[in-house]
C-alpha positions in Angstrom: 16.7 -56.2 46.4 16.9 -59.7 47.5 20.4 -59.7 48.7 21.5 -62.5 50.5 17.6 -64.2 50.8 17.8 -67.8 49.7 13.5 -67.3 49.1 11.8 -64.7 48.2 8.9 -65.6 45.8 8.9 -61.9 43.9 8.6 -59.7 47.0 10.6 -56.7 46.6 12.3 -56.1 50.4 13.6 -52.5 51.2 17.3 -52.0 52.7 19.0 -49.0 55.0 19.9 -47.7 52.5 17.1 -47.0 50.0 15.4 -45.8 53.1 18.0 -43.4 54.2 17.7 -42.0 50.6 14.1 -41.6 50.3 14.4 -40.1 53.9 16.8 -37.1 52.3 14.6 -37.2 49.1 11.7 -36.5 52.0 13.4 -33.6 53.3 14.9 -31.9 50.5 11.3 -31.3 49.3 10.3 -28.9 52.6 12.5 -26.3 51.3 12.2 -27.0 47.3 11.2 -23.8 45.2 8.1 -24.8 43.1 8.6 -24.3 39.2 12.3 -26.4 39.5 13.5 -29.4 37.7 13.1 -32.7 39.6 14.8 -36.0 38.3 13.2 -38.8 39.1 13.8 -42.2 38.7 16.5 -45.3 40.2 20.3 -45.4 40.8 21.2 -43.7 36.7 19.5 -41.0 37.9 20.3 -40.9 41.4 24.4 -40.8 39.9 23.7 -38.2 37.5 25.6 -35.4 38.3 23.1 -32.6 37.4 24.6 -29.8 39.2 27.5 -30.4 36.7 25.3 -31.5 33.8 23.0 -28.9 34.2 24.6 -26.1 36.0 22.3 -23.2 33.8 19.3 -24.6 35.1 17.9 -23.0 38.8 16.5 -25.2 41.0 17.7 -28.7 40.4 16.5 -31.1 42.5 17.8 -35.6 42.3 14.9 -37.9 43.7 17.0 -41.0 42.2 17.0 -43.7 44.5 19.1 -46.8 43.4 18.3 -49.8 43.2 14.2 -48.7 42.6 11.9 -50.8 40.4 8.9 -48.7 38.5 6.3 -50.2 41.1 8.9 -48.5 44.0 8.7 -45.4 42.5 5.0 -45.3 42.8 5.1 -45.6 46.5 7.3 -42.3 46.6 6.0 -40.2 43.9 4.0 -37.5 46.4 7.3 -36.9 48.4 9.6 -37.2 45.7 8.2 -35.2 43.2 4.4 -34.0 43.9 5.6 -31.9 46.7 8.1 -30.6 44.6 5.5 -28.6 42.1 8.1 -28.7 39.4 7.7 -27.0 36.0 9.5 -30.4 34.2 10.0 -34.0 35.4 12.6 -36.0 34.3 12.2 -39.7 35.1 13.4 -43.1 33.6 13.2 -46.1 35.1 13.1 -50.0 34.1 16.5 -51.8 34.0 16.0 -53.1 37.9 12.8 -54.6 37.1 14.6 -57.1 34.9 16.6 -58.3 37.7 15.7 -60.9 40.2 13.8 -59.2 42.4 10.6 -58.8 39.7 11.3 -59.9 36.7 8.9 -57.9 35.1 8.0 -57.8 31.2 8.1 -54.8 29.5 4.6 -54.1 29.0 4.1 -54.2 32.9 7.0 -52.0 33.7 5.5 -49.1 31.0 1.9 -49.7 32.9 3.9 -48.6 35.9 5.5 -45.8 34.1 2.5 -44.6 32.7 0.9 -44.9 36.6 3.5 -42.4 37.9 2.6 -39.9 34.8 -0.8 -40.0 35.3 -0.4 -39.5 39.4 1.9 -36.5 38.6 -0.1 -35.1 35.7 -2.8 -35.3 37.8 -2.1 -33.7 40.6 0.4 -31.4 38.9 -1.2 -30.1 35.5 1.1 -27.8 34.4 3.7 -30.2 34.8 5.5 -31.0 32.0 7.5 -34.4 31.6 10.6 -36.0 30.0 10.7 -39.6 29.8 13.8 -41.0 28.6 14.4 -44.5 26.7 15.6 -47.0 29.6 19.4 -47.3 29.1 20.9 -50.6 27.9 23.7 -52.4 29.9 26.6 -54.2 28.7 25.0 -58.1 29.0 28.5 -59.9 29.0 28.6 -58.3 32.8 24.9 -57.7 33.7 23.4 -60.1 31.4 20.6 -62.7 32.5 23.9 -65.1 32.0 26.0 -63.2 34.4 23.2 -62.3 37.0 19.7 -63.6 37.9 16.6 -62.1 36.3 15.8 -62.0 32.7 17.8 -58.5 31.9 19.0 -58.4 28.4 19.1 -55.3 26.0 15.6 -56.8 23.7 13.6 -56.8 27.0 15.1 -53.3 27.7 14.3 -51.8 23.9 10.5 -52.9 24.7 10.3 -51.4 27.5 9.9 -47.7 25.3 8.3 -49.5 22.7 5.7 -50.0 25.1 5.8 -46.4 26.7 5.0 -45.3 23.4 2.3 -46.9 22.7 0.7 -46.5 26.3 1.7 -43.0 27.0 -0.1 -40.4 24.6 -0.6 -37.5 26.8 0.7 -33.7 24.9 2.6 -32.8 28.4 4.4 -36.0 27.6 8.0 -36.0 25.8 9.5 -39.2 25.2 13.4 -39.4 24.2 14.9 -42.1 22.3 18.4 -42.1 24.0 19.3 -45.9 23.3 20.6 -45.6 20.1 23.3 -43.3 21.3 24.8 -45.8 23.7 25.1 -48.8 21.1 27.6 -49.0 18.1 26.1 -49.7 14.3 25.9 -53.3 15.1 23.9 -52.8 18.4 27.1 -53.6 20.8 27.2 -51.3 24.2 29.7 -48.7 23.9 31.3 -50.0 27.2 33.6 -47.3 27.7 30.3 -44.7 28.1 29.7 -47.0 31.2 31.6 -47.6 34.8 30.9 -50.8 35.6 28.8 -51.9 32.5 25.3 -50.9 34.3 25.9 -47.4 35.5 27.7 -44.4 33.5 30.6 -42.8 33.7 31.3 -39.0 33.1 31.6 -39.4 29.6 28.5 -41.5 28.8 26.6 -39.1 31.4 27.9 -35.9 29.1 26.4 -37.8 26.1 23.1 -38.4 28.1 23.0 -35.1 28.8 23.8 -33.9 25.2 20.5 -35.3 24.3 17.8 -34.5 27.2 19.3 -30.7 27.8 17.8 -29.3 24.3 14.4 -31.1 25.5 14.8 -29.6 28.8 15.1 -26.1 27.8 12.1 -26.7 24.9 9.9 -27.4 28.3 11.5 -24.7 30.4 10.7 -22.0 27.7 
């Protein structure tokens, strides 16, 4: 988040607000019930509705934080989902790192992915996790022509190209949801979206169309 910085050679720089949210993501974890479902992951997750979405699964707890990068979320993953013991993680992450603030290629964003699966596996083996495809964005508003970085919708397909080929671990699912958001052609269905990055009710009941029959596979 570089906001109004006219340098900042690559240095990610932390605002209010991402650090009133990790704050609450901090405390919510004191009192969470281990065995729950824990979404993890940057602003599309921290928007997700998933009382609504989810409202048959007990124990729901968001750790989005928008506006993270994958390398962020490495910073946070004891508090925000270690602590949590869950029985499923469901984590995406990757469109930010295409902005300005990293620029990072794919293949460094799904090392960084596969870093935060292997610290939660780790500590967590009886974790289970969902990793879902990184969402693409409608480039005529969020484009690398609209806004700085190098975001475009190839850059974000790689990203879960490369997840796949890095992350091979059994507690590991790994949902395609790209294709659902793009027309026969490849365009972005923009009226799934709000503002062209984030969805709206509609494109999050699509979304959750697709990861609820994976989520109740892991749940038993």
């Amino acid at each position: 988040m570089r906001e109004n910085m006219s340098y900042n050679p690559r240095y990610f720089q932390l605002r209010e607000a991402q650090l009133s949210r990790m704050l609450a993501v901090v405390r919510q974890n004191r009192a969470a019930v281990p065995g729950g479902v824990v979404f993890f992951g940057d602003s599309l997750t921290e928007t997700y509705p998933i009382e609504r979405c989810f409202s048959h699964v007990a124990h729901l707890y968001n750790c989005g934080i928008a506006g993270a990068v994958s390398e962020e979320l490495l910073w946070i993953v004891d508090e925000a989902v270690i602590k949590y013991r869950p029985a499923v993680v469901v984590l995406m992450v990757g469109i930010n790192d295409l902005g300005n603030t990293v620029m990072a290629s794919p293949r460094e964003i799904a090392l960084h992915v596969k870093e935060i699966v292997d610290l939660i596996l780790g500590n967590c083996p009886e974790t289970k996790v969902l990793l879902w495809s990184t969402l693409p964005c409608v480039e005529e508003l969020w484009g690398y022509r609209q806004v700085p970085g190098i975001r475009c919708n190839d850059l974000v397909r790689m990203i879960f190209e490369q997840e796949r080929e890095l992350i091979r671990d059994d507690r590991v699912t790994l949902v395609d949801v790209f294709p659902a958001f793009v027309d026969e052609r490849g365009g972005v269905l923009g009226e799934l979206y709000r503002d062209g990055l984030h969805l709206n009710d509609e494109g999050f009941d699509r979304l959750t169309g697709l990861l609820a029959p994976e989520i109740g596979k892991l749940l038993g």
